[in-house]
FIMI-934353 format. One record per residue: residue in three letters; x, y, z of N, C-alpha, C, CB in turn. Coordinates in steps of 0.02 Angstrom, whole numbers, plus 32768, in hexadecimal, padded with zeros to 4 digits. Glycine has a CB too. Layout:
BEGIN
AlaXYZXYZXYZXYZ
...
//
This chain:
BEGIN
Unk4D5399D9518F4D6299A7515B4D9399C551294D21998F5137
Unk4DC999AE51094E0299C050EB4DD699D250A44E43998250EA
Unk4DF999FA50724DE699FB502B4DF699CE50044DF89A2A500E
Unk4E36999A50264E4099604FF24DFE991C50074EA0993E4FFD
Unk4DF3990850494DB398F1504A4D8A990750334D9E98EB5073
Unk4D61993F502D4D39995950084D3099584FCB4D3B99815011
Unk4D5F99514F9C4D86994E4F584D6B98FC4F504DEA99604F5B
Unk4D8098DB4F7D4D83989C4F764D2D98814F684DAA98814FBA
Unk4D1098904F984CC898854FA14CA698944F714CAC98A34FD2
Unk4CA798EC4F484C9898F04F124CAC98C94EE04CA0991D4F08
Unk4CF498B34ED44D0798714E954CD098474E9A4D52983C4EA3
Unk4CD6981E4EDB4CA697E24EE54C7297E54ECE4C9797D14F1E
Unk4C4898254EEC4C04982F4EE24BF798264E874BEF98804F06
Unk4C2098554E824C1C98654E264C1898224E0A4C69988F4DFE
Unk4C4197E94E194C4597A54E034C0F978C4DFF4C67977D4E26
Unk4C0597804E554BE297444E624B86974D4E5A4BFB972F4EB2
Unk4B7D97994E494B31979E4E2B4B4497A04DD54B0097F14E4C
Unk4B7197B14DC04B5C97B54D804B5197E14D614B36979E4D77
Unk4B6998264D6C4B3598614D634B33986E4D254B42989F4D87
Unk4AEA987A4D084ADD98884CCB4AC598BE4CC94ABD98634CAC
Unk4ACD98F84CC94A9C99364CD14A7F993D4C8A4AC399814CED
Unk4A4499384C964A1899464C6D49D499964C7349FC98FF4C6F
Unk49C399B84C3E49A799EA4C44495999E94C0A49E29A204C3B
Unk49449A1A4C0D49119A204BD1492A9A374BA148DB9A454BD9
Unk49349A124B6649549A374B1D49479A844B0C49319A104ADA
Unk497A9AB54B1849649B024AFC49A49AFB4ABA49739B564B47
Unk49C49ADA4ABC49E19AD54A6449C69A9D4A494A399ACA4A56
Unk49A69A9D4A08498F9A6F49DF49C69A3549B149699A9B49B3
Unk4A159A5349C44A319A1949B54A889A0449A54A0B9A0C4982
Unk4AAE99F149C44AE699E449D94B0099E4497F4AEA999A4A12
Unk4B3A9A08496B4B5499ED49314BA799F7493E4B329A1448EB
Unk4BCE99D7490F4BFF99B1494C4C3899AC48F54BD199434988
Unk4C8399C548F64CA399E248D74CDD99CD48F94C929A1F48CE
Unk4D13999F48EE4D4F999D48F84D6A994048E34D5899BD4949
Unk4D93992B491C4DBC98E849054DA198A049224E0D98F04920
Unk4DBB988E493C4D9E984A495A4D979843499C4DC29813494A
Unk4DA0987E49CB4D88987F4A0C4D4A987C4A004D9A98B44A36
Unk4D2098A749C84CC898AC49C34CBA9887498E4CA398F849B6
Unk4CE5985B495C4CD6984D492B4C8D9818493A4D159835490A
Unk4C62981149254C2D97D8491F4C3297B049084BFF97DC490C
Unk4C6297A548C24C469782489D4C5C979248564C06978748AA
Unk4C7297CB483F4C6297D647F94CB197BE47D84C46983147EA
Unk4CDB979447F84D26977647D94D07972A47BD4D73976A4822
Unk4CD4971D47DB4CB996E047BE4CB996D047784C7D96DD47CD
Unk4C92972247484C87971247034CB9972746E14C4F972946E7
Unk4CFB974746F44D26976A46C24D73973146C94D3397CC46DE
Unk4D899736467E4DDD970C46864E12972046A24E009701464C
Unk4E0B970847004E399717471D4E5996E1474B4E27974B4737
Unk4E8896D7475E4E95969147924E6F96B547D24EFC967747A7
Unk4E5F96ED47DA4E5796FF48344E0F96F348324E6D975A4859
Unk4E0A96B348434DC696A7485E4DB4968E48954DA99689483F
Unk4D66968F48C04D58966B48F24D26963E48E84D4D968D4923
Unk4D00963448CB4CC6960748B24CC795C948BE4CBD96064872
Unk4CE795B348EA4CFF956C49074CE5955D49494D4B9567490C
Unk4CDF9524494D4CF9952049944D53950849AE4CC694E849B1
Unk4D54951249F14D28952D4A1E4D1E957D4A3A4D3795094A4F
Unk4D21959249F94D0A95EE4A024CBD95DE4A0C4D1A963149AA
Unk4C9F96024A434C5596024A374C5395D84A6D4C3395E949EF
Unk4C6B95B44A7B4C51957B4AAC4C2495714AE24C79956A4AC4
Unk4C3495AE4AF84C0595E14B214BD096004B114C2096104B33
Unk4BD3961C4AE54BA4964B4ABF4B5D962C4AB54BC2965C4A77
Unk4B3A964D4AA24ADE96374AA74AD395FF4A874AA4966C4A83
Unk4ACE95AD4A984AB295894A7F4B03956A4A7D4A7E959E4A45
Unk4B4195804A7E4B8395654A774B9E95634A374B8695274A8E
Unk4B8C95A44A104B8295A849B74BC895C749B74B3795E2498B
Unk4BEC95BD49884C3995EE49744C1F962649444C8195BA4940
Unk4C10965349484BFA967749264C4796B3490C4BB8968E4950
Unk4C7196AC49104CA996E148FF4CAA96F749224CAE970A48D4
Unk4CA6970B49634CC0973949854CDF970149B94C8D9774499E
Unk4D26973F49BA4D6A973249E34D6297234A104D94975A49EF
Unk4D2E96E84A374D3E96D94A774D1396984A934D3397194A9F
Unk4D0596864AD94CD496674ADF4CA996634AD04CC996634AF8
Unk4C8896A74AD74C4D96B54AE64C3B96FB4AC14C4696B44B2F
Unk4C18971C4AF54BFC97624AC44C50979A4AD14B9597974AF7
Unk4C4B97C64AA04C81980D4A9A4C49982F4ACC4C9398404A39
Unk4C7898804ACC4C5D98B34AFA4C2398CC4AC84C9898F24B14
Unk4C1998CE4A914BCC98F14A744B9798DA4A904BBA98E54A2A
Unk4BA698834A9B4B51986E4AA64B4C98744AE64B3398214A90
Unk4B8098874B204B68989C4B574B5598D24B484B8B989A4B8A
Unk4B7999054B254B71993E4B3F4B1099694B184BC799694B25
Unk4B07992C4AF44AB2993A4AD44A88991A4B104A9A99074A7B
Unk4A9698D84B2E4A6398C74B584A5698FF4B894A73988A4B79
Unk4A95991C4BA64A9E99524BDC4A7A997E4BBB4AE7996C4BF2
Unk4A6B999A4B7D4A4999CD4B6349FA99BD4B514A7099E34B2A
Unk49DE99864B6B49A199744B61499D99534B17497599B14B6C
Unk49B8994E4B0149C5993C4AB049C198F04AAD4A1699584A90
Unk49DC98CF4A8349D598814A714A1E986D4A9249CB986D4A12
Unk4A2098244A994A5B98184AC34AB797FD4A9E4A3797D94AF5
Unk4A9F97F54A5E4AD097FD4A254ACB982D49FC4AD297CD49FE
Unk4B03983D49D54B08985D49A54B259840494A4B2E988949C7
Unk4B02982549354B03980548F34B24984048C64AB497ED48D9
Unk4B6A980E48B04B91982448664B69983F482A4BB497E44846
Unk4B8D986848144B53988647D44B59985447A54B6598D647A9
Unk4B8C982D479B4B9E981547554B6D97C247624C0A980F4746
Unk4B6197B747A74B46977047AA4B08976647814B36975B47F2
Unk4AFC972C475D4ABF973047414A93972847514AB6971E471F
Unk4A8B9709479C4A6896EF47C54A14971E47DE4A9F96E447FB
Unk4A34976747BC4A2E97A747F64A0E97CD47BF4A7F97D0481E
Unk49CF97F547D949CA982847A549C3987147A5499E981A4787
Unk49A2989A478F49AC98D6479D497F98E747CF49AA98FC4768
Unk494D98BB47E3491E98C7481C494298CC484B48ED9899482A
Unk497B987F485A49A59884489049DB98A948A149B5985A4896
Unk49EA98CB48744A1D98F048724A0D9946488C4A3698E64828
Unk49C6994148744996998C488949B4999C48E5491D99744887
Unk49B6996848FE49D0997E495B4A13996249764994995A499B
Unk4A35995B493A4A7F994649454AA1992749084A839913497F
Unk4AE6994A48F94AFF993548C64B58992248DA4AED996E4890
Unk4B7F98F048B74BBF98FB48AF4BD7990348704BDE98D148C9
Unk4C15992A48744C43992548224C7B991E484C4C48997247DD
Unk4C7B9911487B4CC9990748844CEE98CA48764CD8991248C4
Unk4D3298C3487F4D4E989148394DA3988048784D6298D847C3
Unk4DA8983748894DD7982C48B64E1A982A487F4DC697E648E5
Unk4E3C984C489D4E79985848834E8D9892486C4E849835485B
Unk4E6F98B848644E54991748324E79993C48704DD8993B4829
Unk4E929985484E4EAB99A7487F4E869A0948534F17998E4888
Unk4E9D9A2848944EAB9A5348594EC79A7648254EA79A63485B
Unk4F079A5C480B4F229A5747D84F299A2547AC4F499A6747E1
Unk4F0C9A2547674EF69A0747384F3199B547254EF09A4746FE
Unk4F7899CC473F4FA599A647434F9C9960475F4FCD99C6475F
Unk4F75997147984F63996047D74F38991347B54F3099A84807
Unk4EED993C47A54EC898FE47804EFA98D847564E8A9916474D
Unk4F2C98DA47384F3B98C846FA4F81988E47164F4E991546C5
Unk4F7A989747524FA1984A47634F80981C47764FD098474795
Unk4F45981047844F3497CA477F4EF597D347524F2797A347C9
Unk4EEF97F247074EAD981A46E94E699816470C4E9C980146A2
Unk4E64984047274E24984B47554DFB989347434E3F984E47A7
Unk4DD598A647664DA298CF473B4DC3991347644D3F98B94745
Unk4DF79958472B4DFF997F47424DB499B347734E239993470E
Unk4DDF99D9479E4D989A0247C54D739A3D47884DBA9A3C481A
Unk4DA89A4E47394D769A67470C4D499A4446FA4D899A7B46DA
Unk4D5499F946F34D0399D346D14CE199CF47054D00997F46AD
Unk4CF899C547554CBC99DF47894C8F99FD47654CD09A1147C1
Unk4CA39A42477A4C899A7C47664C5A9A8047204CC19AA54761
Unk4C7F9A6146E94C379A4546A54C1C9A1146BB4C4F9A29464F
Unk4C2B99F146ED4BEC99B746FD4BB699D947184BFD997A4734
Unk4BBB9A0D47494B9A9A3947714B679A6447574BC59A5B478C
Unk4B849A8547074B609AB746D44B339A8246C44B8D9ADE4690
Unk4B3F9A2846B24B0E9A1546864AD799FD46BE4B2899DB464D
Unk4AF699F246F34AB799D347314A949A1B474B4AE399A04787
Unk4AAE9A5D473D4A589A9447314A4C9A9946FF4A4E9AE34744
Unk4A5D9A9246C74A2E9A7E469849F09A4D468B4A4C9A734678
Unk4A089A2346BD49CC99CB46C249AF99EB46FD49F8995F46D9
Unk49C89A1C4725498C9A144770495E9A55475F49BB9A2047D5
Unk496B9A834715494F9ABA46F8491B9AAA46D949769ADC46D2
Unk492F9A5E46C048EF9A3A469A48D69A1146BC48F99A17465E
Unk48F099F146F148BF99DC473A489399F5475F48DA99D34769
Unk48B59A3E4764489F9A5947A8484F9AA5477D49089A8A47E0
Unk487C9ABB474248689B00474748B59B26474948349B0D478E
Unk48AF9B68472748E79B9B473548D29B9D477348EE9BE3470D
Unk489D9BC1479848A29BE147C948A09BC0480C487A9C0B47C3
Unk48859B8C4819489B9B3B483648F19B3E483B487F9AF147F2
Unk48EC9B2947FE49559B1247ED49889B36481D497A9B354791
Unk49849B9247FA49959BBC481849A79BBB485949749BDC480E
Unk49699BC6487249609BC148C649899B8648EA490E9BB248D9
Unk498B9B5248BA49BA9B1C48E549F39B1D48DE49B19ADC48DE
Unk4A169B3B489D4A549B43489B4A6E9B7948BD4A659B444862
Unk4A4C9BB448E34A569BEE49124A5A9BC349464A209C2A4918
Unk4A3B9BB249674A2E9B98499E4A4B9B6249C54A019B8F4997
Unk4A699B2B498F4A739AF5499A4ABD9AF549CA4A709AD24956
Unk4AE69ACD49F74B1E9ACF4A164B409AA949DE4B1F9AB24A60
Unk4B7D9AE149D84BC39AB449AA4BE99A9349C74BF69AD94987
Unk4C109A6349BE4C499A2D49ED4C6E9A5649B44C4999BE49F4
Unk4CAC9A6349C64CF49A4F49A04D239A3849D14D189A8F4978
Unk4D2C9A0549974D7B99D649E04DAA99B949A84D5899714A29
Unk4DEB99E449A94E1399CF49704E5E99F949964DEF99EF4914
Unk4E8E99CC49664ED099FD49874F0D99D349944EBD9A2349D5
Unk4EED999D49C34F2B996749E14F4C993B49954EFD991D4A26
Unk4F2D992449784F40990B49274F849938490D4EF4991E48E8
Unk4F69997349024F9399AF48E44FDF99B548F74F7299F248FC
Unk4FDD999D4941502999964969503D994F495B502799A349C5
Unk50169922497C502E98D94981503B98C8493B4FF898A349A2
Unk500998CD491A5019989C48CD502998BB48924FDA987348B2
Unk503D9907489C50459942486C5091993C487D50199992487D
Unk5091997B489F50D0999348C850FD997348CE50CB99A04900
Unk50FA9956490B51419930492A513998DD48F15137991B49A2
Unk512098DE48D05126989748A751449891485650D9987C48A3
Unk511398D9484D514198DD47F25163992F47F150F298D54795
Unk518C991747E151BB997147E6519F999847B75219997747D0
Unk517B99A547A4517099C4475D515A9A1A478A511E998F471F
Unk511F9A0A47BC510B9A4A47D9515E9A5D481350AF9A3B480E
Unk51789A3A482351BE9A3F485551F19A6D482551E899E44869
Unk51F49A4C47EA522A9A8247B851FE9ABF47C552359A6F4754
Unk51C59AD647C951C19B0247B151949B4047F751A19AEA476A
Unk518F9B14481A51749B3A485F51B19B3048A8511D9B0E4876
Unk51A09B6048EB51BF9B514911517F9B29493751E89B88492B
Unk517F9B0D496B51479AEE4992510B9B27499E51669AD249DB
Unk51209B6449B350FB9B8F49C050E29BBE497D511A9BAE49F4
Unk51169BBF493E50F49BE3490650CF9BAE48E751249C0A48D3
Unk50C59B664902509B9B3248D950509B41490050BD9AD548E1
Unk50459B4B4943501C9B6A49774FEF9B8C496B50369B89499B
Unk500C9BC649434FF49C14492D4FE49BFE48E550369C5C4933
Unk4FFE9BB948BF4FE09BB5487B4F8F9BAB488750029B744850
Unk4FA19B6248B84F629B4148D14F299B8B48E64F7B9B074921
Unk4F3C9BA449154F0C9BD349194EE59C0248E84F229BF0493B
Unk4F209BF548A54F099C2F488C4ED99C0048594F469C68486C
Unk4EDA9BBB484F4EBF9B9D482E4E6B9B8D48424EEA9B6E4827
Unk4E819B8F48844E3A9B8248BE4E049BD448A84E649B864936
Unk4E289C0648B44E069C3748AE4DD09C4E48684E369C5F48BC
Unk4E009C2A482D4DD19C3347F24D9B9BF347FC4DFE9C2F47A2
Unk4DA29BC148104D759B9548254D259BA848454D9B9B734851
Unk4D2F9BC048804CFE9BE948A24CE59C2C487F4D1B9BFB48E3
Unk4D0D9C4748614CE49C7348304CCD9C6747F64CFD9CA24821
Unk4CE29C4447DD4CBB9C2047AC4C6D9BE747D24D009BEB4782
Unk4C6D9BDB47FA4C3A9BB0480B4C039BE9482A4C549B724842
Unk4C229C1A486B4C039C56486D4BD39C8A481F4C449C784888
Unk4C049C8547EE4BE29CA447AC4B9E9C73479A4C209CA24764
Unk4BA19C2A47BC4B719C03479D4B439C0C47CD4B819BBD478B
Unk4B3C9C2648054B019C3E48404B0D9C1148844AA69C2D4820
Unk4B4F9BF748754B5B9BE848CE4B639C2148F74B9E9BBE48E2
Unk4B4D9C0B49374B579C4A494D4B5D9C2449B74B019C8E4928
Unk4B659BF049CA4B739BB44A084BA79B8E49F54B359B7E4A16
Unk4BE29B9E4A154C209B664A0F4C469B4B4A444C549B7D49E9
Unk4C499B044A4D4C649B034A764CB29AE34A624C3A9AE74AA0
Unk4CE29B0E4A724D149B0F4A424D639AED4A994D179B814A0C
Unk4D529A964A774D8D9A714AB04DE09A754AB24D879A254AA8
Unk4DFA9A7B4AD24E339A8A4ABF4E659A384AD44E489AD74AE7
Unk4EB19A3A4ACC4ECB99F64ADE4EC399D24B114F0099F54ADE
Unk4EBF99954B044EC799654B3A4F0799664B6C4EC499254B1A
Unk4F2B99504B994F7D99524BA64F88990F4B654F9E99384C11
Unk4F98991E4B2C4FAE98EF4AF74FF998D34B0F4FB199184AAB
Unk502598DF4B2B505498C24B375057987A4B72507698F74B44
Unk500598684B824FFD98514BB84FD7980B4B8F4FD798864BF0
Unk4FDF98154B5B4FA297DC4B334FDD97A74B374F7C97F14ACE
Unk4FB597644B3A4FD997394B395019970B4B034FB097234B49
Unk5006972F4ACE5033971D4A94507397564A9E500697254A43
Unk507797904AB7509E97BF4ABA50B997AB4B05507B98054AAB
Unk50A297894B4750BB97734B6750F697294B5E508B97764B86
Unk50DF97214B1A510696C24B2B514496D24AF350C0965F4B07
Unk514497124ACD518B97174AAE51B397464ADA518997334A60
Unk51A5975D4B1751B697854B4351F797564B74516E979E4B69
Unk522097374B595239970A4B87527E972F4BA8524696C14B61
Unk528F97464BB552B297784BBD529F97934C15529F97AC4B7C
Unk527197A54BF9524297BF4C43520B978A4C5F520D980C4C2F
Unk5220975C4C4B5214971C4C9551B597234C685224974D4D1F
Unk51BE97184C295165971C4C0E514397604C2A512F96D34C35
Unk514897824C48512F97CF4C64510897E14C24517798104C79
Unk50EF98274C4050CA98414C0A510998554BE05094987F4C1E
Unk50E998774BAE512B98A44B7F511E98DD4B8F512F98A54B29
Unk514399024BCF513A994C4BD7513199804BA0516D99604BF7
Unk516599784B66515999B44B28512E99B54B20516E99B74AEC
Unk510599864B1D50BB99814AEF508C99A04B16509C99324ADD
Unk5092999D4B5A505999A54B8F506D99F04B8A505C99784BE5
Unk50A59A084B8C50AE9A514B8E50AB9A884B4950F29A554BAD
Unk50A29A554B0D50889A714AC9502C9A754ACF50A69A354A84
Unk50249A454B0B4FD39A444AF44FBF9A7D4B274FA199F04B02
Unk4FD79A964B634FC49AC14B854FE49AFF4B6B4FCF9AB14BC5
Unk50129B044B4A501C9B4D4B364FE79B564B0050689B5E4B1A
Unk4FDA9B1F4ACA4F9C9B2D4A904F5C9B3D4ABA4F8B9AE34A5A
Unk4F409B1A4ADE4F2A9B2C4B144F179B734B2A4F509B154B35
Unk4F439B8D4B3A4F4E9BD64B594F309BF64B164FA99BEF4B72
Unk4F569BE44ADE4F509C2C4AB14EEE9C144A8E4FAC9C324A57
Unk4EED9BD54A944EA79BCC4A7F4E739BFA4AAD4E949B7B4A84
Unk4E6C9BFE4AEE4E5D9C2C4B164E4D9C6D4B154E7C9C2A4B31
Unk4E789C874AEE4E8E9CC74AD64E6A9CCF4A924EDF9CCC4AD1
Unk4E709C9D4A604E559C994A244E0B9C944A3F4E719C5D49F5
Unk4DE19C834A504D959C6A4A764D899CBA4A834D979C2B4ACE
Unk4DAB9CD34AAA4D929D194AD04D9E9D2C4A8C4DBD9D454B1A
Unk4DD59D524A614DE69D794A3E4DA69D7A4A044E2C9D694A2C
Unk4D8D9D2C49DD4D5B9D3449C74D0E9D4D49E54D5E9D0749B1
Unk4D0F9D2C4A184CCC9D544A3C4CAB9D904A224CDD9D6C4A7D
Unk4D029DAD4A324CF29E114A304CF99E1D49F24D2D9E4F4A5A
Unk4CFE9DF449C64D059E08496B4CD79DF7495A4D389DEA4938
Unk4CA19DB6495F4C6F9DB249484C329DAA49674C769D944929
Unk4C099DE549584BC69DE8495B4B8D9DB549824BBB9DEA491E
Unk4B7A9DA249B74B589D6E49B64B659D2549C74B489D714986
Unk4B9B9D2749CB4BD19CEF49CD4BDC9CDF4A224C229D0E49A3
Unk4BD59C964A1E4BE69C964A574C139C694A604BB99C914A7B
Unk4C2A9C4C4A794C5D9C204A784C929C124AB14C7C9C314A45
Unk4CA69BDE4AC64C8E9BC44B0F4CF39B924B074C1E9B7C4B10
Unk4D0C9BB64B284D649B834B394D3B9B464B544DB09BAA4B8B
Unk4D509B054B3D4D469AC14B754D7E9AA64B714D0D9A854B67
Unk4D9D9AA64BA54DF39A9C4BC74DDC9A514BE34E159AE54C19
Unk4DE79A1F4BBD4DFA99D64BE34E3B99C24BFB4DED99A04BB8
Unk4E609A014BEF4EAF99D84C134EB499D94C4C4EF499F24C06
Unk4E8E9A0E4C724EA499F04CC54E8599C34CF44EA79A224CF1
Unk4E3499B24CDB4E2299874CE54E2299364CDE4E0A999B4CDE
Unk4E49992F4C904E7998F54C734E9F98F64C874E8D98EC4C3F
Unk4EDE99234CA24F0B99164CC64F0399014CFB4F29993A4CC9
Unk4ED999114D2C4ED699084D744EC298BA4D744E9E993E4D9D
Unk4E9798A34D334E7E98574D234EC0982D4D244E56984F4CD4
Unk4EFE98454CF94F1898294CE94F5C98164D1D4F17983F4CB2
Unk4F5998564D634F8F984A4D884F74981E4DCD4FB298924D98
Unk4F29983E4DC54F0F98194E104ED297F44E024EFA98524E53
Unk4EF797B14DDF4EAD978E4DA84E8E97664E034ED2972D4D41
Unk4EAA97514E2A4E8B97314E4E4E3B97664E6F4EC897184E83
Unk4E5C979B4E784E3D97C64E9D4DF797CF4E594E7798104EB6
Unk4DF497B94E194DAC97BD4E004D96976C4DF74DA897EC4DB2
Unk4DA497414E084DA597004E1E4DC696D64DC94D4A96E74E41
Unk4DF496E54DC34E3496C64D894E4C96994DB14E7896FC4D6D
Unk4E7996634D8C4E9D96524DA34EFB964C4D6F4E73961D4DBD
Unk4EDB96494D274F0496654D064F0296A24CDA4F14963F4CEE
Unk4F1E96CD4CDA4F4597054CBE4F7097104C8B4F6097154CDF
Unk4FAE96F34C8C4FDC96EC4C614FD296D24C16500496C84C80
Unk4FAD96974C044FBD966B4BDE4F5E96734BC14FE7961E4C08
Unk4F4A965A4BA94F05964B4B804EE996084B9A4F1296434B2A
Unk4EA295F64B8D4E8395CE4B884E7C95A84B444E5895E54B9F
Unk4E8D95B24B254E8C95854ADA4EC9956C4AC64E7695AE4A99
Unk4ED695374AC84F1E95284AB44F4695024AF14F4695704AA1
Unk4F7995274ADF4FBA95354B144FAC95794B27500C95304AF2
Unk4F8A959E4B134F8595D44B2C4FBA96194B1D4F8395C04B68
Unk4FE795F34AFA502B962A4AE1501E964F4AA0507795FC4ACF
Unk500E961E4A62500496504A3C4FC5962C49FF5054966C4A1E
Unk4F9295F94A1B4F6395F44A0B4F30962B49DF4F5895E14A3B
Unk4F18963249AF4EE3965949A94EC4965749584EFB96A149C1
Unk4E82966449424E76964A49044E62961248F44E9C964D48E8
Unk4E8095E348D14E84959948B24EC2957548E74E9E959B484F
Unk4EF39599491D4EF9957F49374EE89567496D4F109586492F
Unk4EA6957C49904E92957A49C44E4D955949AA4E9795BB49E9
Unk4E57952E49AC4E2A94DA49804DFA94C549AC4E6194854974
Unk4DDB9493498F4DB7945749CE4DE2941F49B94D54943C49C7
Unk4E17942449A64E5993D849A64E8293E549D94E9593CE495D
Unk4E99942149D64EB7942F4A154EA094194A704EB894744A0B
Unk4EC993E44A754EAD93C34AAD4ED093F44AEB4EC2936B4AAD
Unk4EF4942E4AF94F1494524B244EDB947E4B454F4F94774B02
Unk4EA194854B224E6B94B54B284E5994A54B7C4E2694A44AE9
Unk4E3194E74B8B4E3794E44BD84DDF94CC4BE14E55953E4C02
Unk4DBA94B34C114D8394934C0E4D4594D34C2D4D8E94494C3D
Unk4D87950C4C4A4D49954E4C6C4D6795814C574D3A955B4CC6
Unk4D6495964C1B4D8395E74C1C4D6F961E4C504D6E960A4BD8
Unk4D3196064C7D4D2996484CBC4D6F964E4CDB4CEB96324D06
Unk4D9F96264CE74DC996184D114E1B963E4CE14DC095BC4D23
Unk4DFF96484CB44E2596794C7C4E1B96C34C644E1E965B4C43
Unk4E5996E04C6B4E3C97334C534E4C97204C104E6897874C74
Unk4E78970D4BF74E6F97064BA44E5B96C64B914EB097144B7B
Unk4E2A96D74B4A4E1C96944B234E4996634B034DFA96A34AF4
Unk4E5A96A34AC54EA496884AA04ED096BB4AB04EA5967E4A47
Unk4F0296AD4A8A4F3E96BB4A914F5697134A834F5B96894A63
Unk4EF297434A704F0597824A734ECB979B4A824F25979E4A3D
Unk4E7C976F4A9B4E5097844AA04E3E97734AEF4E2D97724A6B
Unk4E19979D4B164DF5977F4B4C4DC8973F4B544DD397A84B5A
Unk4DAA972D4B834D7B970C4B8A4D4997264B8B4D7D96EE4BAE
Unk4D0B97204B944CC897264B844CBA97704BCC4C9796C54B8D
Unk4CD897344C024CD5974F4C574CF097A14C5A4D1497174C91
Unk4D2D977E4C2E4D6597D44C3D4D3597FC4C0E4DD597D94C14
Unk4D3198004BDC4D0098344BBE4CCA985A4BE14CE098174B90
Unk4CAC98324C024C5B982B4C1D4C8398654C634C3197BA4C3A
Unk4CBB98594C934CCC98874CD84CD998C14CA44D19986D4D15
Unk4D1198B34C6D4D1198FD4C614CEE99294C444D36990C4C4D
Unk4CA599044C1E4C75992C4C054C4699544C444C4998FB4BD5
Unk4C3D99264C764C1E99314CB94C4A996F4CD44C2198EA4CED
Unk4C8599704CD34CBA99A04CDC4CAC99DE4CC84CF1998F4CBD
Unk4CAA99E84C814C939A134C494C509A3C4C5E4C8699E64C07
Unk4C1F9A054C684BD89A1E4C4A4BAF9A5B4C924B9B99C04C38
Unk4BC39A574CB54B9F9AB14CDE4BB49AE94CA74BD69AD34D41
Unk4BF19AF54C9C4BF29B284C5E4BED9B254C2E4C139B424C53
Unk4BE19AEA4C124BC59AE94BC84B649AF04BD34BE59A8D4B99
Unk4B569AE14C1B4B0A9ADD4C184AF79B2F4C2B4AE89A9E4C55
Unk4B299B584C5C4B1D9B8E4C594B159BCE4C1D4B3E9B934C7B
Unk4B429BAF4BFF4B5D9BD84BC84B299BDE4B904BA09BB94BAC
Unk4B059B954B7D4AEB9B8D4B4C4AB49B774B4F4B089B744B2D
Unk4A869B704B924A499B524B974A2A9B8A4BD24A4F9AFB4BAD
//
């Protein structure tokens, strides 16, 4: 039997059961740090246009609720907690809905639109990744008076970190307002980012993390809003972009190992979604797609936010049949293969 049949059979299989791997909880609780790939929820309460709280965001999602997050359905956290024996969402810190009980086995501060440079938040005002980080100091303070110090402690050691941030920093930083372009080359803007990432993790490390699972780019030149100003190249991906996200890529790799061996205790785990998103995005039939190019919300070109409505009558009736939602986020489906993708080494690593 060939390896591309074989290849094939495994796609199918992976589909057509569903696979959810699930385990017995040995981390007490998913907490989750970056933009609107993981965001939950927390753009809802702050003055920003980038919101999802609509429909038909959610549409999918438990009960068909829009809860802020960028997509149909659930982001990669709340798979990646069910897979950890944990609860099957992950609730925004800022929602009011939610309290510190619920937050005790899963938390978000992450904020759609945020990068890691402060610039970054400050084009569509969204919650830089420093107020992360003070949202983070004041939610152990509430799980110190929830839990116990020595309770608290133990969960903030223990617990698995998400960070997923980065693609913002290029797309809506970089190549959009010159301000970082005057003053970086593509690759000394790279080495800023990194160097900005690195006080990040040590600073959260100083607060007793010590489990990260630290994602690196999507192929961003392949998103559908960066495909439909691409006219030039027949709508194609935007190669620069795909080849800025794999060289950041590379050196993030390097940054992951390099901290390892600097800090103490630390563990911390590369999760590379670009070649598995890529392979989604060139051979969508082969994970049962049928479009690729364009989005499910809208027209699919450059939908997303407040433009990707329930007025909008262009909307597609099955996003399964879509790798992207809107016009820069996945669907519910694509998340779910590439978390399934992900999770043997995030379950080895950390469970």
């Amino acid at each position: 039997m060939s390896s591309l049949l074989l290849l094939f059979m495994f796609i199918v299989f992976t589909l057509t059961s569903k696979v959810e791997v699930e385990v017995e909880a040995k981390i007490p609780a998913i907490i989750v740090f970056g933009d609107s790939s993981v965001d939950s929820g927390n753009n809802n309460v702050i003055k920003t246009l980038l919101k999802s709280n609509f429909r038909p965001y959610g549409r999918d999602f438990l009960a068909g609720q829009p809860t802020g997050r960028f997509s149909n359905g659930k982001v990669p956290p709340d798979f990646i907690s069910q897979a950890f024996g944990l609860k099957p969402t992950i609730p925004a810190y800022l929602d009011p809905a939610f309290t510190i009980a619920d937050f005790a086995t899963g938390v978000c501060f992450a904020s759609a639109g945020t990068g890691f440079d402060n610039a970054t938040s400050d084009v569509l005002n969204v919650i830089p990744l420093w107020k992360e980080v003070e949202l983070f100091k004041e939610y152990q303070r509430k799980l110190r008076g929830y839990l116990g110090n020595e309770k608290a402690n133990e969960v903030i050691k223990e617990s698995l970190y998400l960070v997923s941030l980065g693609t913002n920093d290029f797309l809506e930083n970089y190549y959009t307002i010159p301000r970082r372009r005057l003053q970086f080359t593509i690759q000394e803007f790279e080495d800023f980012l990194l160097e900005l990432a690195r006080n990040f993790i040590k600073e959260i490390y100083s607060l007793g993390v010590r489990k990260i699972s630290f994602t690196g780019l999507p192929p961003m030149g392949c998103l559908p809003l960066e495909r439909a100003t691409n006219v030039m190249a027949n709508f194609d991906c935007v190669d620069k972009y795909n080849l800025v996200a794999l060289e950041f890529n590379n050196k993030l790799e390097a940054f992951v190992w390099d901290l390892n061996t600097q800090l103490p205790a630390l563990t911390m785990l590369f999760a590379n979604p670009y070649p598995i998103f890529y392979q989604i995005i060139t051979n969508p039939y082969l994970f049962g797609y049928e479009v690729a190019g364009k989005a499910c919300c809208g027209t699919g070109t450059f939908e997303m936010s407040y433009l990707c409505n329930q007025e909008n009558s262009f909307t597609c009736p099955d996003a399964s049949k879509y790798v992207f939602w809107d016009a820069f986020h996945p669907t519910e489906k694509t998340n779910q293969i590439i978390v399934n993708h992900l999770l043997p080494s995030l379950l080895s690593t950390f469970n």
